[in-house]
Legacy VTK file of the C-alpha trace (Angstrom):
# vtk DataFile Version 3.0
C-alpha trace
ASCII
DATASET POLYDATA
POINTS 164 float
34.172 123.744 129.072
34.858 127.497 129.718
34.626 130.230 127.962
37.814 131.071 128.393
39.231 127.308 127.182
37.167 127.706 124.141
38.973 131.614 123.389
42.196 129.982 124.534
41.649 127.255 121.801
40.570 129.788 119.404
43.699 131.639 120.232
46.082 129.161 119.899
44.472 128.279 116.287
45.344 131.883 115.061
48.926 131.434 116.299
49.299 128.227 114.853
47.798 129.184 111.088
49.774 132.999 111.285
52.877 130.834 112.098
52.265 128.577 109.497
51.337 131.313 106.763
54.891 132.830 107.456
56.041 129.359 106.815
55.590 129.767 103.026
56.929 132.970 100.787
54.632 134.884 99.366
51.200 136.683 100.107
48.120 134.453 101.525
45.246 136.220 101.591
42.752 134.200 103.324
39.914 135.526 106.305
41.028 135.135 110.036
38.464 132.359 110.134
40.630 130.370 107.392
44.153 131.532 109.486
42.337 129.503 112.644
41.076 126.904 111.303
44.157 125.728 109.164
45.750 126.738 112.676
43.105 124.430 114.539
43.481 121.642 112.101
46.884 121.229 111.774
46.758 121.212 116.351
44.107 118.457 116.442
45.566 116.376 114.040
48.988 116.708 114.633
48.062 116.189 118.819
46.281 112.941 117.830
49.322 111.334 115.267
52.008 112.786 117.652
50.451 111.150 120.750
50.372 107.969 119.259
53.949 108.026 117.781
55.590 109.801 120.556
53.634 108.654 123.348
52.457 111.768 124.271
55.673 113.904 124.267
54.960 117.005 124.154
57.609 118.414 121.277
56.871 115.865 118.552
53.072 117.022 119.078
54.138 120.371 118.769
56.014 120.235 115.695
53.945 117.560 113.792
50.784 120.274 114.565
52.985 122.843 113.550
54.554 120.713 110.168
50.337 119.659 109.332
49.486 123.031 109.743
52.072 124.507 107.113
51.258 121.288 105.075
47.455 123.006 105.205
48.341 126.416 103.961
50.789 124.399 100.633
47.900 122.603 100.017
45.233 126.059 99.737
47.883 127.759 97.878
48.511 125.014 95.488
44.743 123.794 95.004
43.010 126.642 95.944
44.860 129.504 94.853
46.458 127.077 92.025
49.804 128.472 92.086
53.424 127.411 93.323
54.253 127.125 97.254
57.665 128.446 96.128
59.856 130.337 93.520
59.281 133.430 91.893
55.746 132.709 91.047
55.093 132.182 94.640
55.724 136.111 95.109
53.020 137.389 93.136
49.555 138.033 94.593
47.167 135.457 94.089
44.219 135.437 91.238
41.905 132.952 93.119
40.997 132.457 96.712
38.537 133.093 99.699
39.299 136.489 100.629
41.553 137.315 97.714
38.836 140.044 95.806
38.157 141.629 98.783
42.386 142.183 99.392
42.890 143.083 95.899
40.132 146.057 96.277
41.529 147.084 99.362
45.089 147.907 98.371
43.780 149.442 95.317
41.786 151.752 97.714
45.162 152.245 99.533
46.963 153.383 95.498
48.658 150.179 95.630
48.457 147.710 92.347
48.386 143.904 93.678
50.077 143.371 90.110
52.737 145.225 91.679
54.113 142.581 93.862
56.046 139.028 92.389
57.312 138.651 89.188
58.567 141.908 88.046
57.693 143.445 90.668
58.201 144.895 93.904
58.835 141.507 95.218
60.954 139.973 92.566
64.278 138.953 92.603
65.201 141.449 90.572
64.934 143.962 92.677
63.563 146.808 90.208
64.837 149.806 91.391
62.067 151.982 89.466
59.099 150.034 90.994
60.365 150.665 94.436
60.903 154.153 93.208
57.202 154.722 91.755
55.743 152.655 95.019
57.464 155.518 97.849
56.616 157.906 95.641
52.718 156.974 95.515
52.866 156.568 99.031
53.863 159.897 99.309
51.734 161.235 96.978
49.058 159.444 99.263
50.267 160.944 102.593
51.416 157.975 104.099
54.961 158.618 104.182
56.402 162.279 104.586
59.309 164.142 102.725
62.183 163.245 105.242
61.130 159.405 104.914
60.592 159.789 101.195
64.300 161.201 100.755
65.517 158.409 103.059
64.347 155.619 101.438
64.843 157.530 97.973
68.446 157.695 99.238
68.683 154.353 100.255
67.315 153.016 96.557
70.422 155.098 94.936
68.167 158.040 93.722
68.771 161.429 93.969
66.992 163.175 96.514
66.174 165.993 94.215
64.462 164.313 91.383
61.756 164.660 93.040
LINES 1 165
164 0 1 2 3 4 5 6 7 8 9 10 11 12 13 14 15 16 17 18 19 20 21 22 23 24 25 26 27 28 29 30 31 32 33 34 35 36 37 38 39 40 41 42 43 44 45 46 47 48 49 50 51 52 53 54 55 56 57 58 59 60 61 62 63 64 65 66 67 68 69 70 71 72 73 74 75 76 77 78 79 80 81 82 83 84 85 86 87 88 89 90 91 92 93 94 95 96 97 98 99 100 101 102 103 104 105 106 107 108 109 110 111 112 113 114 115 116 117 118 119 120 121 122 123 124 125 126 127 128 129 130 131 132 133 134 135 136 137 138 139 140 141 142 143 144 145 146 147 148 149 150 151 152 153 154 155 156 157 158 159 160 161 162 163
């Protein structure tokens, strides 16, 4: 075994668990460690059930490591993280989880409040005009959006460009 069969193994676990973490709504915090070894899980074991099913074609193996592999990240959100896979309450940041503290501090280093996203918020259905509002302008306020895109996407929320 190479060293570059073991990276392309490694690989090929990250694409795997990022694929399946898109899978399912909502934020996941989890390390990349997590990401590639849900991603390497959900290859081995769907290789080994789809091989013996499908006698060894190659698209069921594909999609059952792909399908075990999003079955992976439902299961960490819903025991783990202990909260819903999907609906509204999927949107909000998680409380619990490997990784999750360490997230949390970092967007409130960046002015952002993880509160701020899923029910109520940013990321909720209803669409709250004024959290989107308050969010650009923070951003702004924090340099990492200038006046031309703050009047842009101001504009595009329906407020006036010179309220601000």
């Amino acid at each position: 075994m190479t060293i570059g069969f073991v990276f392309a193994i490694l690989i090929n676990g990250f694409i795997v668990g990022g694929l399946a973490r898109l899978a399912i709504p909502g934020p996941d915090p989890m390390p990349m460690w997590l990401t590639v070894a849900i991603g390497l899980a959900g290859s081995i074991v769907g290789a080994v059930v789809g091989r013996a099913i499908s006698h060894d074609n190659g698209y069921v193996v594909s999609f059952l490591s792909f399908a075990i592999a999003v079955a992976l990240v439902a299961a960490y959100r819903r025991f783990v993280q202990r909260r819903p896979i999907f609906g509204p309450g999927a949107l909000a940041f998680p409380q619990r989880g490997l990784g999750v503290t360490e997230q949390r501090e970092r967007l409130r280093k960046l002015g952002i409040d993880p509160e701020f996203f899923g029910v109520g918020g940013a990321g909720a259905a209803d669409g709250s005009r004024a959290r989107h509002e308050a969010m650009l302008r923070e951003l702004h306020r924090a340099g990492v959006i200038d006046d031309a895109e703050l009047d842009d996407l101001l504009g595009r929320l329906g407020t006036r460009v010179g309220d601000r």
